[in-house]
C-alpha positions as CSV (number, residue, x, y, z in Angstrom):
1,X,56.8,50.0,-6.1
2,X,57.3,49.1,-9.5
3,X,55.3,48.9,-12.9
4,X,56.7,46.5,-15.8
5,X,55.4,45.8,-19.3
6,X,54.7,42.8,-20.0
7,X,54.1,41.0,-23.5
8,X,52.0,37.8,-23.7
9,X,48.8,38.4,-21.1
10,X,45.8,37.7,-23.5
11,X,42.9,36.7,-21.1
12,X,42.5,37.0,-17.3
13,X,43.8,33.9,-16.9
14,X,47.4,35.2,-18.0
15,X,46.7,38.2,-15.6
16,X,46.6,35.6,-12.4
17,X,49.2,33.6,-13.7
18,X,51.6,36.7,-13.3
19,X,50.3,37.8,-9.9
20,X,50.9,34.7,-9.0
21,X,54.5,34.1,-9.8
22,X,55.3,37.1,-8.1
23,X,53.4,36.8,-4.8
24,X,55.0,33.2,-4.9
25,X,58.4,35.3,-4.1
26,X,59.4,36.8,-0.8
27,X,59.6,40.0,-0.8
28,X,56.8,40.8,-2.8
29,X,53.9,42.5,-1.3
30,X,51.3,42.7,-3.5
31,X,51.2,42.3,-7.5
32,X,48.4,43.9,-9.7
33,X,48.5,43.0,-13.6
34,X,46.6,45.2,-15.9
35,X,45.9,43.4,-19.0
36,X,44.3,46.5,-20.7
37,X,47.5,48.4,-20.0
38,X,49.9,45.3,-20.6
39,X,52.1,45.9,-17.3
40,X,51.8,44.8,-13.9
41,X,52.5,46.8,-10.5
42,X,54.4,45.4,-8.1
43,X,55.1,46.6,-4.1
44,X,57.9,44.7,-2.7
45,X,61.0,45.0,-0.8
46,X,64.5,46.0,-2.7
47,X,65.9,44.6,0.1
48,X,65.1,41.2,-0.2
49,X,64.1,40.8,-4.0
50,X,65.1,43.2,-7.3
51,X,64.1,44.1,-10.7
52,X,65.8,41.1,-12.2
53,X,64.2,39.0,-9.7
54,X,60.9,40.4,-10.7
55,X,61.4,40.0,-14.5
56,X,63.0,36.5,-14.3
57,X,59.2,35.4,-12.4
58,X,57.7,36.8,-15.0
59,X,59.6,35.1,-17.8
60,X,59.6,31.9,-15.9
61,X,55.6,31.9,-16.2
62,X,56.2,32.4,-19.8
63,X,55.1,36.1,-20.5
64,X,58.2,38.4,-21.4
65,X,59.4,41.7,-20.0
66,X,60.9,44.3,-22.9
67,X,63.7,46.1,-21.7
């Protein structure tokens, strides 16, 4: 399990945009985006997907991770 900021959620819309990107990848168990805290937990297997593949979903739904 993993929490990441992320920059750009505004509404709850945003929020199930990013769960969505990330339960689109295998791998990825569940996804929980916190739009009061500005991050999103992820559980998911390092075996099959890893940190940069969870930030590059992210950024390809248009929100961005800070390093």
């Amino acid at each position: 399990e993993i929490e990441l900021k992320v920059e750009g959620m505004t509404c709850g819309g945003c929020v199930k945009s990013v769960q969505n990107a990330l339960q689109a990848h295998d791998g990825v168990n569940e996804a929980k985006a916190d739009l009061d805290a500005k991050q999103v937990t992820i559980a998911f297997d390092p075996a099959v997907i890893q940190r940069a593949g969870l930030v590059q979903a992210i950024e390809d739904a248009g929100f961005d991770v800070p390093a």
